[in-house]
N, C-alpha and C positions, 0 to 999 in steps of 0.2 A: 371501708368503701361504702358509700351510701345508697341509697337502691337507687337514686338515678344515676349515679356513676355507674354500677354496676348494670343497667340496664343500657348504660351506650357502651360499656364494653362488652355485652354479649352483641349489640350492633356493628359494632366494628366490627370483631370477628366472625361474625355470618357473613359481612360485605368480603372480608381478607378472606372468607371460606369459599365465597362465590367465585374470585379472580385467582384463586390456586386451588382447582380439583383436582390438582398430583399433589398436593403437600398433606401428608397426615394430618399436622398439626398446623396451627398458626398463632401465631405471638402479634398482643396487644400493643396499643399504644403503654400501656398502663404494666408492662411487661406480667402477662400472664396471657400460658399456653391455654390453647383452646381443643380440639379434638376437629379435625375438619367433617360437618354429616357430606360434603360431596367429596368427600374421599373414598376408592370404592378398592382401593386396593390392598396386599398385604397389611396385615396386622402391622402397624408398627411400636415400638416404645414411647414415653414420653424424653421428650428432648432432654429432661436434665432428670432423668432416671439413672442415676450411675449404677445401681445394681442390677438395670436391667442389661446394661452397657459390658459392664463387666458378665454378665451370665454367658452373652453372644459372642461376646469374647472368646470365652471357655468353650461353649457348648455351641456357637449357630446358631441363627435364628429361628431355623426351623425348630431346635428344642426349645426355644424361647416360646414361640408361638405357640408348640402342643402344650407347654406349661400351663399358659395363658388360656387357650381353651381348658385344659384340663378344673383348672382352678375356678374358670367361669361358671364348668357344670356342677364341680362341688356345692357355689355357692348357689344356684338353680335348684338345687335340689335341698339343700336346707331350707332356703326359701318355702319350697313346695311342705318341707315335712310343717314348717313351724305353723304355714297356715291351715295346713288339714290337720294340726293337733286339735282336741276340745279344749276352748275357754276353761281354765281352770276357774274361774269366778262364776260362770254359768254352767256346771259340768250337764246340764240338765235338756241346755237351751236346744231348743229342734233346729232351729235358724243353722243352713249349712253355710 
């Protein structure tokens, strides 16, 4: 996809995101899902997420969701460790 194709499909789906703020997601002309930002409700999965499909199957989606959060803080928090580790290249550098 070329950066201006790919720049009128994130136009599309801002426009599709505008006229469905009950749909989590929204699907392109160019068939690719999008995430809706005036979605404001329940977590949901991605539409062709089968193992998440299958997880809520098994488990609800409330386990789905505390997964979801759970996984999101893990990664939050490595985040936070990698960037207050010191520059191994500058171990010296005062710069925080």
């Amino acid at each position: 996809m070329s950066e201006y194709e790919s720049m009128a499909d994130r136009d599309e789906a801002l426009a599709l995101s505008r006229a469905a703020p009950d749909h989590a997601w929204v699907l392109t002309d160019r068939d690719v899902w999008h995430r809706n930002p005036f979605y404001h409700g329940p977590e949901m999965p991605h539409p062709e997420d089968d193992g998440a499909h299958d997880f809520i199957a098994d488990h609800g989606i409330d386990a789905w969701r505390e997964a979801i959060r759970a996984a999101r803080a893990a990664a939050e928090a490595k985040a936070r460790e990698i960037a207050d580790a010191p520059d191994p290249w500058w171990p010296d550098d005062p710069t925080p």
